[in-house]
N, C-alpha and C positions, 0 to 999 in steps of 0.2 A: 611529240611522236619520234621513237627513234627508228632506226634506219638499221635493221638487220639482214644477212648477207648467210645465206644455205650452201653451200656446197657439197654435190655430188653428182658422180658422171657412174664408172664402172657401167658395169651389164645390164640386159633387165633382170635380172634378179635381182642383182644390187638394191634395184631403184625400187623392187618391190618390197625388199625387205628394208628398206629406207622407209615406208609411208606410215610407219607406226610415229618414227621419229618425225615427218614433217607434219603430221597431223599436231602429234604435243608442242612444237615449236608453235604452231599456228597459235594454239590454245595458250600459252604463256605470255606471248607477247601478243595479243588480242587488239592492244589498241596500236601499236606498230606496226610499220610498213617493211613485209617479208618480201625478198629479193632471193632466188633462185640462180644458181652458177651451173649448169650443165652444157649438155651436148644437145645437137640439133635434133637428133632420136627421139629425145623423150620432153622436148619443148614441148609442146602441145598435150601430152601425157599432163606434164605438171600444172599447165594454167589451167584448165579442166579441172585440176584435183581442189580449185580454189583454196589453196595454202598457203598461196603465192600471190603477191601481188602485178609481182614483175617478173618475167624469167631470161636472164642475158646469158648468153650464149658462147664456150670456150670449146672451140674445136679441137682441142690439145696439141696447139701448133707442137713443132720440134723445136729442140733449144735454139737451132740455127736460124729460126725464122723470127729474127730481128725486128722487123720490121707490124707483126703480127704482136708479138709479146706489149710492143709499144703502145700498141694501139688497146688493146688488151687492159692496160697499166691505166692508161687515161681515163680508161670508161670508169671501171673500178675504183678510182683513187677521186675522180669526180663524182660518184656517189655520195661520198662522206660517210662509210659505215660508221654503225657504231659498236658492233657486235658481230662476231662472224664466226660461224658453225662450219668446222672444217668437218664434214660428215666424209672425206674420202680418205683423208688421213696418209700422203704419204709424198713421194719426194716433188712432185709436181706443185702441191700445195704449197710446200714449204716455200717455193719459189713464188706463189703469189703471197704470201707472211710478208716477204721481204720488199714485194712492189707493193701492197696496199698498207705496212705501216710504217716505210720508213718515212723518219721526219713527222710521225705525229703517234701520238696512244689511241687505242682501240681495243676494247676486248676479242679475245682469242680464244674459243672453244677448242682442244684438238690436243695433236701428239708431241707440237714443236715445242721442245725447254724451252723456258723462259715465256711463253707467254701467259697470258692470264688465267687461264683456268686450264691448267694441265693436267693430262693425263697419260700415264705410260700407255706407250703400245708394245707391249711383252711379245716376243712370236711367238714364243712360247707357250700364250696362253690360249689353252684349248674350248675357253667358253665360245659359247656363241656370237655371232659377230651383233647381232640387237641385244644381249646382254652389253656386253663391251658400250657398245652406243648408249643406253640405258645410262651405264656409269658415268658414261662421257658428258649427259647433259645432267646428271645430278650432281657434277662436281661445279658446273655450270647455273645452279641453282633451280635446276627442276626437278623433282624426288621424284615424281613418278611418269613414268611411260606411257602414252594410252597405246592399245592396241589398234590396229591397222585396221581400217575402214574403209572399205572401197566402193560401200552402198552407191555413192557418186560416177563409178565406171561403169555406164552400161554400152550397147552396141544396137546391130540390127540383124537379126541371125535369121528370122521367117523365112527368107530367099534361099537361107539351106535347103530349107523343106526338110527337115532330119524328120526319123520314125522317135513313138514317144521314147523309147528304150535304147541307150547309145552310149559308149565309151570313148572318151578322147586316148589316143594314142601322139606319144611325143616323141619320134626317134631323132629326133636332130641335136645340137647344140652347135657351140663355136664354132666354126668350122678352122679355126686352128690350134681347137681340141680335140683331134680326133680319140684320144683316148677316154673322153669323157660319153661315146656313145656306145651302145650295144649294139651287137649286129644285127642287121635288118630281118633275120629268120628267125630271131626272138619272137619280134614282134611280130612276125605273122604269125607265126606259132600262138600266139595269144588271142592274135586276131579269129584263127578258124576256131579256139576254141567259146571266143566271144560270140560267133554267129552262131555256134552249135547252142549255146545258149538263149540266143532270141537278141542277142546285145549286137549294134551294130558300131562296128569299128571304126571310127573319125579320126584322119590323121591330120596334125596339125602341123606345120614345118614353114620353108621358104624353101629357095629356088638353091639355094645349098646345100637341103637333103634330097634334091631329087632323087640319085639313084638311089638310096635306101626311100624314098617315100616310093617310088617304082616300082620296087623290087618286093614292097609289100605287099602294096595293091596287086602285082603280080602272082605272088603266092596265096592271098587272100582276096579272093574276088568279090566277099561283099561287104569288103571296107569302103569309106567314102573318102577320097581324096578333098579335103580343103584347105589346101598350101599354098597360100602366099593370096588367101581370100579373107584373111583374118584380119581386124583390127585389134588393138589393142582390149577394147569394149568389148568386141564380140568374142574376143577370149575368153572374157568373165562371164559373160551371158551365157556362152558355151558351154562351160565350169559348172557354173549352177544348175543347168539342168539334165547334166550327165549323172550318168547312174555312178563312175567313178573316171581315175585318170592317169597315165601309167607312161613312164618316159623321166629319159635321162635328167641329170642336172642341169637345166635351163630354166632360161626367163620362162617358159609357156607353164611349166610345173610350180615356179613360186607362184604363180598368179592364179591359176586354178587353185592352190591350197588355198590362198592368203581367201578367196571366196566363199570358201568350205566344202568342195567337192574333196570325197573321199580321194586319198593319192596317193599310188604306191611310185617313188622314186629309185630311183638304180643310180649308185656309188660306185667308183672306183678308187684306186689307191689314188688317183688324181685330185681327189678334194675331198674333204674333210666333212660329213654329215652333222658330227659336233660342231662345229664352226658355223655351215652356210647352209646346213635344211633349211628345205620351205617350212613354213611357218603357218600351220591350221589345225582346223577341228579335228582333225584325221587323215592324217602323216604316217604312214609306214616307209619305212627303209628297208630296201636292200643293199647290201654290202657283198662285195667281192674286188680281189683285188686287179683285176682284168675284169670287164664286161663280155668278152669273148670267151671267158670260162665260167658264163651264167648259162643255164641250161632253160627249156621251157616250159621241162616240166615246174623246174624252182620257182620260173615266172610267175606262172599259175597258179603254184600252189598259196605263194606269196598274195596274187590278186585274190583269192577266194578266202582267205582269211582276212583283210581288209573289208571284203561285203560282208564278213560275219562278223565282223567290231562294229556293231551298229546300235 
């Protein structure tokens, strides 16, 4: 049995649009023992998704925390990899290449020259980042991809009590992205026109979009506020049985696509839709290069042709 070694942290989206790649991983090395390197966020995310056998945990010390890296170094390096899938691909990694192989050979999945199964990372290149991964494990000896599976995420959402007819609304992201959301009057703009329809507006967030989840609910009085009641599962549960799902580039939107709820996403000149769209059955984009020069009626019109692609 060998001893293989996953890596990847980033956002939840990242991690969503990683579950194509950790499902094929699982499936290649079947009779091997998968090891998981993330962050404390999506620990429990990953042992759940049964991909993993083990999930060790890199709180992405800083360079100066010496004493952290060390300790870091020992866990990893008394594993014995035998194989290590750099799925994050960039200079922090590079930093554990050099704690977990110096002084002995080990294969190497990823961007760094020189190790074993390399593959450029061009910035230049405008495919998608699960293309890019895709080639990354076929140079690595897996030709094909499966697609992302998340039958395994469910939740507990009855205690919503939702009506049968309902839209998830997502106005949040990073919060030190601000340029990555629309403003809150979008959304309500969408939302009165959602209730004029019989569709009731469910806003999904944390305690970081309060004043835009606020200021919806305030403009839209028969949206549902459920921010920061969500789990992970009951995001997908929620996904599945919305009529559709509408919000910025964030984790809450890869994950309702990655489920197959219809999704209309909103771009900015801040990220690249070629590169890091969500990933499903029915994916529409909006593009503009400000979110604050979207209008609602474009919203709208945007969302009504999504429920007519069916």
């Amino acid at each position: 049995m060998r001893q293989i070694l996953v890596i990847r942290y980033g956002g939840f989206g990242d991690m969503i649009l990683s579950m194509g790649a950790f499902r094929t991983i699982r499936a290649h090395h079947a009779a091997d023992r998968i090891t998981a390197l993330t962050t404390s966020r999506f620990a429990d995310l990953l042992r759940h998704s049964g991909y993993f056998d083990e999930v060790l945990l890199d709180e992405r010390l800083r360079p100066w925390q010496i004493g952290g890296w060390l300790a870091l170094a020992r866990v990893l390096r008394g594993k014995h990899f035998d194989r290590i899938y750099d799925l994050q691909r960039n200079e922090r990694t590079t930093i554990l290449h050099w704690v977990i192989s110096f002084g002995r050979h080990l294969e190497w999945s990823g961007v760094i020259p020189g190790c074993s199964h390399y593959v450029r990372d061009d910035p230049d290149d405008r495919r998608h980042i699960a293309d890019r991964v895709a080639e990354q494990l076929a140079v690595a000896g897996i030709p094909e991809t499966k697609p992302a599976d998340l039958g395994w995420l469910t939740g507990d959402i009855g205690h919503f009590d939702l009506p049968p007819s309902y839209a998830l609304l997502v106005p949040g992201g990073a919060p030190h992205r601000p340029e990555k959301r629309a403003p809150a009057e979008i959304f309500a703009g969408l939302g009165r026109h959602l209730v004029g329809e019989g569709i009731v507006p469910a806003l999904l967030g944390s305690d970081s979009e309060r004043y835009q989840i606020d200021a919806i609910c305030a403009a839209c009085p028969g949206a549902i506020d459920l921010s920061e009641r969500t789990s992970f599962g009951d995001i997908a549960d929620l996904a599945r049985g919305a009529v559709g799902a509408v919000g910025n580039d964030t984790g809450a939107m890869h994950l309702a696509a990655a489920v197959g709820c219809p999704s209309l996403v909103l771009f900015s000149a801040a990220s690249d839709p070629r590169r890091v769209s969500p990933q499903g059955r029915r994916v529409h984009i909006v593009e503009t290069d400000s979110l604050h020069n979207l209008t609602t009626v474009r919203l709208i019109a945007a969302w009504q042709e999504l429920c007519g692609d069916r």
